[in-house]
N, C-alpha and C positions, 0 to 999 in steps of 0.2 A: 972613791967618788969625791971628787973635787967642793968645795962650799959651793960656786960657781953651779955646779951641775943640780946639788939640790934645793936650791933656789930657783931653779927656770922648774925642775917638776912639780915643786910646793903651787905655786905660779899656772899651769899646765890642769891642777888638780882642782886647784879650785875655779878655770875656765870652766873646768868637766861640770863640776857638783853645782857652778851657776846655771851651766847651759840646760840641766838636768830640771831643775829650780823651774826654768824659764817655762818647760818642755808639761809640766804638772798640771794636769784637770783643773781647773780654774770655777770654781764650785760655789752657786751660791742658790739658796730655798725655793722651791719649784721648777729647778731643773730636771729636764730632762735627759736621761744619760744609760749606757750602755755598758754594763758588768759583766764579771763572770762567778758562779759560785764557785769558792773556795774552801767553806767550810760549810757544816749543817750539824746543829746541834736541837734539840727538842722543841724550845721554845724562841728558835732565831738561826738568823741565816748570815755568812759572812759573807761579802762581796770585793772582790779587785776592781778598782773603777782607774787604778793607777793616779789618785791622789796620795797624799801623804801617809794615806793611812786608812787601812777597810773598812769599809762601811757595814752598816747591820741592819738585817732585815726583821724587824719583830714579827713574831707568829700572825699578828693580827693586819700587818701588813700585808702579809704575802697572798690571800686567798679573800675574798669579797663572800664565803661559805666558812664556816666552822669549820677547824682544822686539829686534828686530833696533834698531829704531831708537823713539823715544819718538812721531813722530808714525804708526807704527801704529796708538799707542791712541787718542790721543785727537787736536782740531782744536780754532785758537786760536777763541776766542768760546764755545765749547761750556761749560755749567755743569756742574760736578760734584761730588757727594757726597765728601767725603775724614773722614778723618781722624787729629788731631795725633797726630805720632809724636814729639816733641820743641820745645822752646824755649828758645833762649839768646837775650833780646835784649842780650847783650853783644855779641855778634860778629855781631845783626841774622840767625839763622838760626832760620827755621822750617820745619821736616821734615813733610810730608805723607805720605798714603797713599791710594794708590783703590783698592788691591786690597781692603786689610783693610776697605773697607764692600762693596766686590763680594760678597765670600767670603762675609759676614754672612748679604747678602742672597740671596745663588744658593742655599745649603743647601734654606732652609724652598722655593723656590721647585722646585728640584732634587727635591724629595724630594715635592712636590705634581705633579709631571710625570710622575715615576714610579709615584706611587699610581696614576693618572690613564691612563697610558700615552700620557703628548700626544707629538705627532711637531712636532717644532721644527729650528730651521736653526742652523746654527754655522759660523763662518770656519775652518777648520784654518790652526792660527797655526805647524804645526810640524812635521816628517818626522821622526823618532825611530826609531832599532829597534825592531822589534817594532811597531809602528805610527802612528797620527794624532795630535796632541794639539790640543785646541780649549780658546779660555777662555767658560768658559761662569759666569764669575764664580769659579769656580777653575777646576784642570785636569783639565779631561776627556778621557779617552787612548779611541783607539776602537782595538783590536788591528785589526792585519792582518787578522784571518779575519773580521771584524766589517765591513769596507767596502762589497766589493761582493759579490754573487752569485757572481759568478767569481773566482781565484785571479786574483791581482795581483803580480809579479813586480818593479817600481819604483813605487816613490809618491815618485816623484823630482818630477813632475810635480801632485802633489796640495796643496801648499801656497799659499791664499788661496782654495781653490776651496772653495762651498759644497756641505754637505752638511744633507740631512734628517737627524735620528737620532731616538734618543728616549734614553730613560736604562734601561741594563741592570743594572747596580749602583752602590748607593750607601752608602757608607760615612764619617759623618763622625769620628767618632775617628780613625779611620783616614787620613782628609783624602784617602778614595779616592771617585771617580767612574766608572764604565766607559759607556763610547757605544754605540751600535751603529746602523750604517747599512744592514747586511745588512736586520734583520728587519722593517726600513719597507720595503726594496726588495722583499721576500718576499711580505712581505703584499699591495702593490700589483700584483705579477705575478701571485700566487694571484686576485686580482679580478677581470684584467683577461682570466687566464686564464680563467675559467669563461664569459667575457663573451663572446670570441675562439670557445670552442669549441661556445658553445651557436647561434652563427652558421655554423659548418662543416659542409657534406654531403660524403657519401663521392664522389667522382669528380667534386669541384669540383677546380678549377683556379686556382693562381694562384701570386704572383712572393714569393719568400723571399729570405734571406741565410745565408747560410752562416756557421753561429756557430763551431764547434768539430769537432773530426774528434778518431774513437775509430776503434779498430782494428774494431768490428764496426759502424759509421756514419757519418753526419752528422749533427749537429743544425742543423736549418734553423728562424730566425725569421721567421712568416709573420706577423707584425703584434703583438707583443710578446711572443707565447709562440714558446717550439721545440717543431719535430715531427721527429723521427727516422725516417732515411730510410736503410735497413739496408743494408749494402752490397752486398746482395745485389739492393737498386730504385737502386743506383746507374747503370747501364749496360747496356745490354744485351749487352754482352762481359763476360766473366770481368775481375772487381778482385778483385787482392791487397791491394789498402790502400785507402780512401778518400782517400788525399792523391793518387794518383795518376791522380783524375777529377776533384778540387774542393779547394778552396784557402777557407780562412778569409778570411771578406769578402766571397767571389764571390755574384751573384745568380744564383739558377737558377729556373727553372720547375719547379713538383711538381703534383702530383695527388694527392688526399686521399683513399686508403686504408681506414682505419678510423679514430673518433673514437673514446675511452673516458673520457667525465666523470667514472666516479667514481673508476677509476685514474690519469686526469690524463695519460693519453698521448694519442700521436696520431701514426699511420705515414703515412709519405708517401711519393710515389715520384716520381724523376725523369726514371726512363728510360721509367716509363708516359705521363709528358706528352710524349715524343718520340716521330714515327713509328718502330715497331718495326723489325727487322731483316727479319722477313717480306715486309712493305707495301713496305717501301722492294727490297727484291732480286726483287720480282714477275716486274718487266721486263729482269734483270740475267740471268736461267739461262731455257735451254729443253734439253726431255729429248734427249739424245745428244749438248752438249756434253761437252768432255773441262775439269774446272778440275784447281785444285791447292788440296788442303786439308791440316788438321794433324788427327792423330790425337790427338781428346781424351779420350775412354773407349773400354775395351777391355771389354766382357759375353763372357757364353758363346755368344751365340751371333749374334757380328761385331763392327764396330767402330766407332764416331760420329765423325765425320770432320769438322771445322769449315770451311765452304766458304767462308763470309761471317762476319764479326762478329756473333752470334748464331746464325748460321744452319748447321745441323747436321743430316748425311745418315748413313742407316747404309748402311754396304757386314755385307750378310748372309756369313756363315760361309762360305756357298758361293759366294759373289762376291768373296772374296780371293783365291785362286790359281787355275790350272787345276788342280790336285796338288788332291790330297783332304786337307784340312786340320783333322785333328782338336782344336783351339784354335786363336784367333785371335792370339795370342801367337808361334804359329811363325810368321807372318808379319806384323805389325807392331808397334810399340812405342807407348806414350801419347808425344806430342812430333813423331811421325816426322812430316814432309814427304812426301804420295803424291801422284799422279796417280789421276784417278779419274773415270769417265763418267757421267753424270747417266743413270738411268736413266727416272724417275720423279719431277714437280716438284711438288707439290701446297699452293700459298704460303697457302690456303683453311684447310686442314690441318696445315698448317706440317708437311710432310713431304718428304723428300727419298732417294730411290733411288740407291745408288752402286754402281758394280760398279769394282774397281782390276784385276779380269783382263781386263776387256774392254779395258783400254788396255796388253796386253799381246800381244807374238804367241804363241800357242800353240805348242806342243811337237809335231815331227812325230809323225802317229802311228805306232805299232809294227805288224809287219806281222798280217795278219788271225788267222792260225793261232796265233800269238802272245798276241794278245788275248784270243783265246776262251781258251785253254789260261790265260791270265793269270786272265781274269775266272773261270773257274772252280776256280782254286786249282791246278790239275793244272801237271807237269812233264812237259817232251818225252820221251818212249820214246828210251830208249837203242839203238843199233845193236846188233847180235850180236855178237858176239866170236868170230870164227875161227882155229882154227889151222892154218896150210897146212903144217904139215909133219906131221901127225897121220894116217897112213894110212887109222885108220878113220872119217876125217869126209872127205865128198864136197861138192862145191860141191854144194849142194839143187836150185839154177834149172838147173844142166848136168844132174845125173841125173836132174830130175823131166821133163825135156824128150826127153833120151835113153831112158829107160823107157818114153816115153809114144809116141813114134814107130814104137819098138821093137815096143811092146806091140800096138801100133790102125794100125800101117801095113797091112798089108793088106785091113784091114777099108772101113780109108778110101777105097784104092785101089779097090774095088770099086762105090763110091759114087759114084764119076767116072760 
């Protein structure tokens, strides 16, 4: 090659590397500008902007939310909006930002979702007291009481999981955002509620879950809505508490009660979708066994004896003792344990005959003379009171006998 030839390419090359020069991102603090990632390392991100030299996103730039590590935000090849937050090409550093265009752009956006009321998704980037935080181009915090429908006791468990929200307030002087995941969940169950009930007949039948227990029920989900199933349609035995028939999570069978759309309730029962205590103890008693039941209420006038789980006979006032029993209290207690004779079964009627004397033996009786003198309130005649040493009293049965022999013997004797 000729000197001639490498002096037009020396010439040629450096037209190139000027035109090149010329052609360079033109960079200067608070611009805005368009990358690509090219690198990602833990605590920073590398960027191609096609200046001299790549830019760097520090961890605390990239995300307006707490950031464990730099490849949460973003993935290499991905383009993104930043912008310069400094330049020294003496030391070859250029400082980027993705939040500060995030933040920019979520406000006007932010603030049109809440006009709006749109229901949008968010990654919660974060567990804090008091509650969720999400980057929704800044920080959007959703309080605890703001999550679910129900009380939430860990959200230990809630970090990267999506949520619906919408925007509850928004404040930007303030650089405030508040979330809420409640009132999207509310109004979808208010929907689906109306939908659910306007499908419900009374004394249909069908399969729930057991959502929550209250001292006076259950709440059972029958297909997105709950129906409250009062502890009193829990069992057909006496409950003291709803935990001690059903358990949170359990399915049970119910039977639908009453529907009320426009109070939004709905009773259920689940001891109604079970053969009762009647039906089932049909074939269990006939009249003249002897059982053993508990005494459950005490009236004036006897006592309700529980023979079966559910199943409840009265022994009348005059069927607790042989003794004349003026309350049923001087002879049993609510609680007691008796013995007691079916008198009468009637499972038709749901009624039941007990007598607890007849599984007694009776009291000899007292003698006849006794009785009578008893039943009619009187006391026995006292004997006389003699005195034998009184001259002028005579035994009466010896003088009236002696006078009278006395007096009519010869009269008698003629009668012979």
């Amino acid at each position: 090659m000729s000197e001639e030839t490498k002096v037009q390419e020396s010439a040629a090359a450096e037209t190139i590397s000027q035109d090149a020069m010329d052609n360079l991102v033109s960079l200067k603090k608070g611009d805005t500008v368009t990358g690509t990632i090219v690198k990602i390392e833990d605590n920073q991100v590398y960027v191609s902007l096609g200046y001299k030299y790549d830019g760097v996103i520090p961890l605390r730039e990239l995300s307006s939310v707490q950031l464990d590590s730099a490849q949460d935000a973003v993935q290499v090849g991905q383009e993104v909006q930043l912008k310069v937050v400094s330049i020294n090409d003496a030391k070859e550093s250029l400082v980027l930002s993705k939040k500060s265009v995030d933040s920019e752009r979520a406000w006007d956006v932010l603030q049109a979702r809440f006009d709006s009321g749109e229901v949008f998704e968010v990654s919660v980037a974060d567990v804090v007291k008091g509650g969720l935080v999400a980057d929704v181009g800044v920080r959007g915090f959703i309080p605890a009481s703001m999550v679910e429908r129900h009380f939430v006791e860990d959200f230990s468990d809630y970090k990267g999981r999506t949520l619906r929200v919408k925007v509850k307030e928004i404040d930007r002087e303030n650089n405030k955002v508040i979330l809420t995941a409640k009132e999207v969940l509310d109004a979808e169950f208010e929907q689906n509620k109306q939908a659910v009930m306007g499908s419900l007949e009374v004394g249909q039948e069908l399969e729930g879950t057991v959502q929550r227990l209250t001292p006076f029920g259950a709440f059972v989900d029958i297909g997105g809505i709950d129906g409250l199933v009062h502890v009193s349609e829990l069992s057909w035995q006496h409950v003291a508490h709803p935990k001690d028939v059903v358990s949170e999570g359990q399915s049970v069978r119910v039977k639908v009660l009453k529907v009320d759309p426009a109070a939004g309730k709905i009773s259920l029962s689940i001891k109604a979708a079970q053969p009762g205590p009647w039906e089932m103890s049909s074939d269990q008693f006939k009249i003249g066994d002897i059982v053993t039941g508990t005494v459950r209420r005490i009236v004036s006038f006897g006592a309700f004896v529980e023979i079966a789980p559910g199943v409840e006979g009265l022994v009348h006032i005059s069927q607790l003792a042989h003794r004349h029993v003026a309350t049923p209290n001087e002879v049993v207690k609510e609680g007691q344990e008796v013995k007691a004779k079916i008198l009468d079964f009637n499972p038709a009627e749901k009624r039941v005959s007990l007598s607890i004397k007849e599984t007694e033996e009776a009291p000899e009786p007292a003698p006849r003379q006794e009785r009578e003198r008893s039943d009619r309130g009187e006391r026995a005649p006292r004997a006389p009171k003699v005195e034998l040493n009184n001259p002028n009293v005579s035994l009466s049965n010896e003088s009236m006998s002696f006078t009278l022999a006395e007096r009519f013997g010869d009269k008698l004797s003629k009668l012979k």
